[in-house]
C-alpha positions as CSV (number, residue, x, y, z in Angstrom):
1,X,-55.9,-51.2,73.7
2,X,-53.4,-52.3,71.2
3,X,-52.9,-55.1,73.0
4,X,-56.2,-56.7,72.4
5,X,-56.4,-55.3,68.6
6,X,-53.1,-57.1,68.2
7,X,-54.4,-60.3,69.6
8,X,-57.5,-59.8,68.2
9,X,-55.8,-60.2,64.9
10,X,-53.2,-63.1,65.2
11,X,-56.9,-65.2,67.1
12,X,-58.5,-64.4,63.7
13,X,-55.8,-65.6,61.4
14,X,-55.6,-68.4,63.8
15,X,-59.0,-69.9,63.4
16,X,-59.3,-69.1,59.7
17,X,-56.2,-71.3,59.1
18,X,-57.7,-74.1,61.4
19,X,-60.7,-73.6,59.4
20,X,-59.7,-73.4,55.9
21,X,-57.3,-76.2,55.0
22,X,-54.6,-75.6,52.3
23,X,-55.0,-72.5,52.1
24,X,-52.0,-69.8,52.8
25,X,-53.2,-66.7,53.9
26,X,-51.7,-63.3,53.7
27,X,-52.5,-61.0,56.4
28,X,-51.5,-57.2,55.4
29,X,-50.8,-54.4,58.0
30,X,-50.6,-51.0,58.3
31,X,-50.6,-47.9,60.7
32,X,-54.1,-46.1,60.8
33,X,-53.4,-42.7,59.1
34,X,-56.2,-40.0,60.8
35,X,-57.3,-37.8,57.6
36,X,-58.9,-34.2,57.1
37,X,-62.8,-33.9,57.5
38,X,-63.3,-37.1,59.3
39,X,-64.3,-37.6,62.7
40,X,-60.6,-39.2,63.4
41,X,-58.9,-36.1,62.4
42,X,-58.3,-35.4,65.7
43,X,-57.2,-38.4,67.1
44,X,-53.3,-39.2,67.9
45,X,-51.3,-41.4,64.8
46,X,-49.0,-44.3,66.3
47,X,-45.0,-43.2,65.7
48,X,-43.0,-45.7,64.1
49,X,-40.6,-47.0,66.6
50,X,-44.0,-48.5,68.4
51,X,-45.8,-49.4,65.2
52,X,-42.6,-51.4,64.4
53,X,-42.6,-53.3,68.2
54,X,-46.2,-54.0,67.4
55,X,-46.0,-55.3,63.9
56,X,-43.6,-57.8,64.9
57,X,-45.2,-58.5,68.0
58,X,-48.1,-59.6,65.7
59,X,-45.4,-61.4,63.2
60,X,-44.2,-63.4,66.5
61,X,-47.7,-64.3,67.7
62,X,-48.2,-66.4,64.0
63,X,-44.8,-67.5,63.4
64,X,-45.8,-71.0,64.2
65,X,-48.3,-71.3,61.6
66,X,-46.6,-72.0,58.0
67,X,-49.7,-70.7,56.1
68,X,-49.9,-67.3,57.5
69,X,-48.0,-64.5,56.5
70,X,-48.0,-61.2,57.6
71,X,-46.7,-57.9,55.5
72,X,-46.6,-54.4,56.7
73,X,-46.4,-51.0,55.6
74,X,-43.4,-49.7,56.4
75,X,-44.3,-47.2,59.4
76,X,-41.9,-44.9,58.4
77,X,-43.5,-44.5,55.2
78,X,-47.0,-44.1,57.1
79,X,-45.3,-41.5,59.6
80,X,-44.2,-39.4,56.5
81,X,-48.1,-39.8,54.9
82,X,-49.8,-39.1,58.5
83,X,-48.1,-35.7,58.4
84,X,-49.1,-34.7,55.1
85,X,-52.3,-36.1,55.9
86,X,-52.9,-33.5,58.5
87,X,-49.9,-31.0,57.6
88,X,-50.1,-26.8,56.4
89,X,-48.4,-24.6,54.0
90,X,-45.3,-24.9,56.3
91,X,-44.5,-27.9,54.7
92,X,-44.0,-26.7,51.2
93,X,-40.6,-25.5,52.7
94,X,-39.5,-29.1,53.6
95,X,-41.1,-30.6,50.4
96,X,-38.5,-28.5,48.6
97,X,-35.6,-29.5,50.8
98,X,-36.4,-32.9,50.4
99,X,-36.7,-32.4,46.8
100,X,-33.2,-30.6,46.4
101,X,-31.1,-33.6,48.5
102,X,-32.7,-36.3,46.5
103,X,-36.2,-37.6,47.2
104,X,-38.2,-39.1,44.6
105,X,-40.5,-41.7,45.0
106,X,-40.8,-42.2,48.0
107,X,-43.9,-44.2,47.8
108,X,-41.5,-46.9,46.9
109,X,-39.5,-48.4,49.8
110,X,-36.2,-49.3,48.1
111,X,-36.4,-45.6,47.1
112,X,-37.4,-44.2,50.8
113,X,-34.4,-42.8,52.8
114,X,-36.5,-41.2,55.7
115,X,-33.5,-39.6,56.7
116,X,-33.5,-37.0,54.4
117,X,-36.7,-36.1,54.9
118,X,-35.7,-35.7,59.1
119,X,-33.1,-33.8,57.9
120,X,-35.3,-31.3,55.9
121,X,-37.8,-31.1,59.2
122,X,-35.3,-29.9,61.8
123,X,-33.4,-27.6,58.8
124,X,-36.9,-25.7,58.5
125,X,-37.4,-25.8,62.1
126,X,-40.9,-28.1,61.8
127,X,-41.4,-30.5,64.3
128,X,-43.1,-33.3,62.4
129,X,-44.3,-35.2,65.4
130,X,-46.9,-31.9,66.4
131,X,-48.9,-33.2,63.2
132,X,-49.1,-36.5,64.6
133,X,-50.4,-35.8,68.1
134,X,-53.7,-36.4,68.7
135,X,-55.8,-32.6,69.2
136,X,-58.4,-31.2,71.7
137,X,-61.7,-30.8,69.5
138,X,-61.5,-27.3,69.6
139,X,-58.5,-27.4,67.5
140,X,-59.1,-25.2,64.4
141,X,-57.5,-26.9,61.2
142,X,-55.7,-25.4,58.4
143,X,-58.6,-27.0,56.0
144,X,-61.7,-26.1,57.8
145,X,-61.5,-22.7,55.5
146,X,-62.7,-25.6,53.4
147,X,-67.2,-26.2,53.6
148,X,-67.3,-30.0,52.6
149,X,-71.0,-29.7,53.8
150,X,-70.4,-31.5,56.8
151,X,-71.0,-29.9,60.0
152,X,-68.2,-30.0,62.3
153,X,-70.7,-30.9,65.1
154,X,-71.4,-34.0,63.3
155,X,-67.6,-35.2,63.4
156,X,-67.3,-34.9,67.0
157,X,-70.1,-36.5,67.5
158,X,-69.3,-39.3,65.0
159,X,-65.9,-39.5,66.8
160,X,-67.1,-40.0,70.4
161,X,-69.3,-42.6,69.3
162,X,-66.4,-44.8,67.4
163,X,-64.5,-44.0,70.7
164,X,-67.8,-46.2,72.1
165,X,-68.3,-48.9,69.4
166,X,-71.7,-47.1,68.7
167,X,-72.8,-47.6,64.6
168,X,-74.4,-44.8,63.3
169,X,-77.1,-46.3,60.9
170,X,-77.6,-46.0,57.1
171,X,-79.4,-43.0,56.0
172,X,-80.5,-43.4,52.9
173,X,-84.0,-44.5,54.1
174,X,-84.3,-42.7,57.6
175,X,-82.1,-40.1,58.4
176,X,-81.2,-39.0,61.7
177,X,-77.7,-38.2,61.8
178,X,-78.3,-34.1,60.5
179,X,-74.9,-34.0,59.1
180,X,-75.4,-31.3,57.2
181,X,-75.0,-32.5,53.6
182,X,-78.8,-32.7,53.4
183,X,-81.2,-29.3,53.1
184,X,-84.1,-32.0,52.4
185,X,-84.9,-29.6,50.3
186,X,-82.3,-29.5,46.9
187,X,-80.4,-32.0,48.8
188,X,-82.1,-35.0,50.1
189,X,-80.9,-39.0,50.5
190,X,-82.4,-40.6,47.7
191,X,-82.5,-44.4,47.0
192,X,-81.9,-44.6,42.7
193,X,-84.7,-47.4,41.5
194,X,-82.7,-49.7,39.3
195,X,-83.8,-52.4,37.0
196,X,-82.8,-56.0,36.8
197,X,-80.0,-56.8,35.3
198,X,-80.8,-58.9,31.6
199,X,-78.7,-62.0,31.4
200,X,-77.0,-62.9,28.1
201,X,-76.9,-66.9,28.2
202,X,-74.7,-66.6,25.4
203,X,-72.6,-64.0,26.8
204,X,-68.7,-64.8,27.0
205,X,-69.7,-68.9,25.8
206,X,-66.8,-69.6,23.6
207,X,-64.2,-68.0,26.2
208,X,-63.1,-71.4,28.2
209,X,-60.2,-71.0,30.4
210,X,-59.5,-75.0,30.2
211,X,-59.5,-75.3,26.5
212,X,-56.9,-76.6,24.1
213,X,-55.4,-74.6,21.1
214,X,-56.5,-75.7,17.9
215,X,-55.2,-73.3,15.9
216,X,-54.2,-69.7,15.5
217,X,-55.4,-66.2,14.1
218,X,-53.1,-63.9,12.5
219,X,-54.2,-60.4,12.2
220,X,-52.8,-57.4,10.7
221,X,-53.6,-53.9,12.5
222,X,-53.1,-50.3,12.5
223,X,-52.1,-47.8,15.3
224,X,-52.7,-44.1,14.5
225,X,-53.6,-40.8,15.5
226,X,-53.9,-40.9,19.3
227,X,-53.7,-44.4,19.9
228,X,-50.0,-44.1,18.8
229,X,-49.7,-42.9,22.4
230,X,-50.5,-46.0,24.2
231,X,-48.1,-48.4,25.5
232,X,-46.9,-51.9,24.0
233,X,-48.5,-53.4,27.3
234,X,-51.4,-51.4,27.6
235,X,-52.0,-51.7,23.6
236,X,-52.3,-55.4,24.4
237,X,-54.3,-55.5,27.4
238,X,-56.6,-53.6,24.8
239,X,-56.7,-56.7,22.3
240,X,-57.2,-59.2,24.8
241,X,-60.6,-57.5,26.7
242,X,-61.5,-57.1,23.2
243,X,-61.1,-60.7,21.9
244,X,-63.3,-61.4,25.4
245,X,-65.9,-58.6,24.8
246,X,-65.9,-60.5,20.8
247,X,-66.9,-63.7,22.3
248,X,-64.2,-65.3,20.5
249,X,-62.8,-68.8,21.1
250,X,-59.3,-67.4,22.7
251,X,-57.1,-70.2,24.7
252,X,-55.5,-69.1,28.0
253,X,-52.4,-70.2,30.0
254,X,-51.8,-72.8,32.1
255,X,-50.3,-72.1,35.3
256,X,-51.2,-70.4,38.4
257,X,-52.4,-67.3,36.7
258,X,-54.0,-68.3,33.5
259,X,-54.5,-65.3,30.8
260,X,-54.5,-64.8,27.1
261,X,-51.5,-64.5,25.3
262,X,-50.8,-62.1,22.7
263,X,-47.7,-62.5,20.3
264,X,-47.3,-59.1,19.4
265,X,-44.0,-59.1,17.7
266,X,-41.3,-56.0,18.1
267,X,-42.8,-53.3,19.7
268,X,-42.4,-49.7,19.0
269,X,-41.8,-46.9,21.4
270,X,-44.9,-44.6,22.7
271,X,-45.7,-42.1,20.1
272,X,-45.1,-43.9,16.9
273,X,-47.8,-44.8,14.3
274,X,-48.4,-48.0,12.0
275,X,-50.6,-49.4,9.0
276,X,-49.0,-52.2,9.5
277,X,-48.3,-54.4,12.7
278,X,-49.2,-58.1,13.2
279,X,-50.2,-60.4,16.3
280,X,-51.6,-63.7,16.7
281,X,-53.0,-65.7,19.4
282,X,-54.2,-69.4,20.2
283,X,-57.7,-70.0,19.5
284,X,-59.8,-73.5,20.3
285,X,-61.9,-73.8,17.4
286,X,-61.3,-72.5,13.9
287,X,-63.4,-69.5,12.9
288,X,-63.4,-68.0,9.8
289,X,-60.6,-64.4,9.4
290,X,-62.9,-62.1,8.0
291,X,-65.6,-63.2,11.1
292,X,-62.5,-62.9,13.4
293,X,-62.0,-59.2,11.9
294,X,-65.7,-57.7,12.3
295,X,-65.8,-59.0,15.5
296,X,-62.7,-57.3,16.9
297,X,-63.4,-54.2,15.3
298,X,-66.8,-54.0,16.8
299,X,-65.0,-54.0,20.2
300,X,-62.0,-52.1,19.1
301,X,-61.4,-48.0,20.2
302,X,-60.8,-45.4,17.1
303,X,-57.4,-45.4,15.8
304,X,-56.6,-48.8,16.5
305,X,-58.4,-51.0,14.2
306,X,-58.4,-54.9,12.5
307,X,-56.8,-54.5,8.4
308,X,-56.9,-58.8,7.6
309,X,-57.1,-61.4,9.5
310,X,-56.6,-65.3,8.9
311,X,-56.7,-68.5,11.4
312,X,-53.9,-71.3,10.2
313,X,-52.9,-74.2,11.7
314,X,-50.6,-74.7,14.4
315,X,-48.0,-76.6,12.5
316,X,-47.5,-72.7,10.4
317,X,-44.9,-70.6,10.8
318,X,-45.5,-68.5,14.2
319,X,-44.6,-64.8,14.9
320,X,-42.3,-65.6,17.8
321,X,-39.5,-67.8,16.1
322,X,-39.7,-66.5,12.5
323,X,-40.7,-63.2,13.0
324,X,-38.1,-62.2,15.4
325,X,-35.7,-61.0,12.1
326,X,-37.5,-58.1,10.2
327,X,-37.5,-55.6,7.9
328,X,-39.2,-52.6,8.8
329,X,-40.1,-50.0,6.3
330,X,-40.9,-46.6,7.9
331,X,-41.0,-43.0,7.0
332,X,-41.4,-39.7,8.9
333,X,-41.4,-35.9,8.6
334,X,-37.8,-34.4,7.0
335,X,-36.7,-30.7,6.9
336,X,-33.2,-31.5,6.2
337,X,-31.8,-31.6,2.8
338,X,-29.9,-34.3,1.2
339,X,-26.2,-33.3,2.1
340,X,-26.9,-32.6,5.9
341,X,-28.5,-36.1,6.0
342,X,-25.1,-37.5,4.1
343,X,-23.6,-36.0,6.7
344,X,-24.7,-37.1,9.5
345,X,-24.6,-40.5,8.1
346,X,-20.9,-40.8,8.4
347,X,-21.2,-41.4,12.4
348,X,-23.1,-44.6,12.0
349,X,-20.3,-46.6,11.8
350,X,-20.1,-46.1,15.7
351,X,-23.2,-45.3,16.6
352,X,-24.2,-45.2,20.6
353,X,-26.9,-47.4,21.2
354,X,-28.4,-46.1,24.5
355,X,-30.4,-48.5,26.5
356,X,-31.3,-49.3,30.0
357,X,-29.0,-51.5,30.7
358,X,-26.5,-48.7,29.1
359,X,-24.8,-47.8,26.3
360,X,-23.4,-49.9,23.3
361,X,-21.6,-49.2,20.0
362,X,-23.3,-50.6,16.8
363,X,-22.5,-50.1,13.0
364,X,-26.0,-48.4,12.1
365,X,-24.8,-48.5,9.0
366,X,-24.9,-52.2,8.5
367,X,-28.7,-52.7,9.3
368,X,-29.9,-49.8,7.0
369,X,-31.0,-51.2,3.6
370,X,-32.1,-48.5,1.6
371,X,-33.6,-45.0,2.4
372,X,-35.1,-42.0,-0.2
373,X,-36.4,-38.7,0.6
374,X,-40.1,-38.3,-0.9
375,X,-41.3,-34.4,-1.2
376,X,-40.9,-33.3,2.5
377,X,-40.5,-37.6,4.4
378,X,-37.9,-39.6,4.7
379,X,-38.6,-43.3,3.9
380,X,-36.5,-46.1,5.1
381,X,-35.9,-49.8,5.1
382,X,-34.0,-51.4,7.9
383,X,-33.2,-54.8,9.2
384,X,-34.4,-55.0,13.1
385,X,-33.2,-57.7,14.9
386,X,-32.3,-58.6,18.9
387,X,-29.1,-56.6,19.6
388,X,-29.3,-54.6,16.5
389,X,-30.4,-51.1,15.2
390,X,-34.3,-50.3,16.6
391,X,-36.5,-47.8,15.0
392,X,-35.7,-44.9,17.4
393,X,-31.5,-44.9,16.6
394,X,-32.4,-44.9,12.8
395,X,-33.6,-41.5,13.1
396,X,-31.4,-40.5,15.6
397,X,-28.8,-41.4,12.7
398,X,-30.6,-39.3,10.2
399,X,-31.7,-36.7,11.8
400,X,-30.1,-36.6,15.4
401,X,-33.3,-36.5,17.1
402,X,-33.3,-38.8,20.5
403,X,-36.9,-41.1,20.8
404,X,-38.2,-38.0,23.0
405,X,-38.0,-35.6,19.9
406,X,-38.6,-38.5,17.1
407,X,-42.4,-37.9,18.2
408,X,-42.3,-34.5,16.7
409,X,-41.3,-36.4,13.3
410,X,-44.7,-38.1,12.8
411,X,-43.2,-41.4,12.2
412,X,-45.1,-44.0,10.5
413,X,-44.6,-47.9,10.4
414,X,-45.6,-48.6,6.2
415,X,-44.7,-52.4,6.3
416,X,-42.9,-55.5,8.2
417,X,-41.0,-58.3,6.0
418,X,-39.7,-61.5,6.9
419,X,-36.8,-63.3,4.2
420,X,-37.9,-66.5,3.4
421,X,-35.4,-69.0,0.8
422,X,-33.8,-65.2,0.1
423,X,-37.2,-63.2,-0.4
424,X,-38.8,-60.4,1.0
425,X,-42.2,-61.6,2.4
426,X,-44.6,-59.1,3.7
427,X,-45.0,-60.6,8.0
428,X,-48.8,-60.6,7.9
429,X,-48.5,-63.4,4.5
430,X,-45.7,-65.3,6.1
């Protein structure tokens, strides 16, 4: 009964936080959705209005204890998967309605309106609670045109025995279920003989989650052909497992969540390529730059790949305070000739700076240093700077290409400057 599972639940949480001392524990709930070619697929789903009664029936039962807490699907959410779960083609009918009034991820609860989707059931005539009704087992399902290899025999038989708490035993060594995967023949259970595992005592010894930063590496990296498709985050997700696979002496956070940070300077959009981007991180011991290179690259995918690298101290001039004001040299591809280019030029002065916090007018004009067109490119040198011009509007200004189109441009990062005492100094040397 759901009675007992419910109390079942709150008695466990219970004892472990009697058991466990300082310890909060997070309980998370959810309705059981039955699915396609398993032995519950005929077995009833629990509508929302009840799952909600017994969610905070469970919430109630804890309430007491400080260290417990307990989150829940939302059931409405789970009523919506449970009848796709075990829905037809008449359903491609209400997908679309729902689509036209407005739903989009709907996976997301501040995005859900369940509403709609009601709406689209009764206007196509589908009563959604028929797929959530538990079925006779001589129901014949939409999928069973499907052979997963299972017998069907099997599931009923797999279901009645949940219904009694009976296990049905592993059969990779003896089996006697005759689900019909097997033809013991072709198809037989088979235990895969594997050998033990070698252990690399120095594996991962200079990676210390508790050490201090004794200094810092500085390395300059490229980003092209494919790899100019990967996210700013995902880019440096890449440089950190590397630095870990590398073995090298990297210092982590403090903090509840310690990791490995990355100063990887501005950023540029997905889809644009560079010879010349720069990072740096903390590192515990000082290691030579050319031993920090090799290493990296070793761990490193094609495309993305390790130019220089040097470790200074940490009373140098960092990324994050200097580095912040650059100048960016870039080019990409150019059909246009010299007077459309002009042209287009003369709207700079109020450019619209589209962002997602909206839109904002900038003089363009102001942060472009110089620009020349070589054979069929475009190269340019701009100032970027928090608030100002970024990459993506300077050849929107030239060209009128949005970031989407840009792509199609082939543009190419060529260098990064800081000014220092009213100098140009290349970022990587700074």
């Amino acid at each position: 009964p759901e009675e007992d599972e419910i109390s079942g639940i709150a008695d466990l949480l219970i004892r472990l936080e009697e058991r466990i001392k300082e310890v909060n524990i997070t309980a998370s709930v959810a309705v059981f959705i039955p699915k396609a070619h398993t032995p519950f697929q005929w077995n009833e789903q629990m509508n929302p209005e009840r799952a909600e009664k017994n969610f905070q029936r469970l919430v109630s039962m804890v309430k007491k204890k400080r260290r417990i807490n307990i989150r829940y699907h939302n059931p409405y959410i789970s009523w919506l998967e449970g009848i796709f779960s075990r829905g037809d083609r008449g359903l491609a009918r209400v997908i679309e309605l729902s689509f036209l009034k407005g739903c989009r991820f709907d996976g997301w609860t501040e995005k859900f309106n369940v509403n709609l989707w009601k709406d689209s059931f009764k206007e196509s005539g589908i009563d959604p609670d028929f797929y959530l009704s538990g079925k006779e087992v001589q129901t014949i399902f939409p999928w069973e045109i499907v052979d997963i290899g299972v017998k069907r025999d099997f599931l009923i038989r797999e279901k009645d025995k949940s219904e009694e708490g009976e296990i049905t035993p592993d059969c990779r060594e003896n089996c006697y279920n005759a689900c019909g995967s097997c033809d013991f023949n072709e198809i037989k259970p088979v235990i895969q003989a594997q050998s033990e595992a070698g252990i690399d005592v120095g594996f991962l010894s200079n990676v210390k989650i508790d050490s201090e930063p004794d200094a810092f590496c500085r390395w300059r990296y490229c980003k092209i052909d494919d790899k100019k498709y990967i996210s700013p985050v995902d880019l440096e997700e890449i440089f950190v497992k590397a630095l870990i696979r590398a073995n090298l002496p990297v210092v982590f956070t403090r903090g509840f969540n310690p990791h490995i940070k990355i100063e990887m300077g501005w950023a540029l959009p997905v889809g644009f390529s560079s010879i010349y981007e720069v990072a740096e991180v903390n590192i515990s011991k000082k290691i030579e730059g050319r031993y920090f290179m090799e290493e990296v690259n070793c761990q490193l995918p094609d495309g993305i790949k390790v130019l220089d690298a040097k470790v200074l101290s940490l009373s140098a001039k960092k990324l994050g305070k200097v580095g912040r004001e650059q100048i960016i040299t870039f080019s990409f591809d150019n059909s246009l000739s010299e007077d459309v280019i002009l042209k287009n030029l003369k709207q700079v002065a109020n450019f619209k700076k589209v962002t997602f916090k909206g839109e904002k007018v900038i003089d363009l004009g102001s942060f472009i240093l110089e620009w020349k067109i070589e054979e069929n490119r475009i190269k340019i040198s701009y100032v970027q700077k928090e608030g100002g011009a970024r990459i993506q509007d300077i050849i929107q200004a030239f060209t009128g290409y949005n970031v989407r189109k840009a792509v199609l441009l082939n543009p190419l990062v060529e260098e990064r400057e800081v000014i220092v005492n009213k100098k140009r100094i290349s970022l990587f040397d700074l």
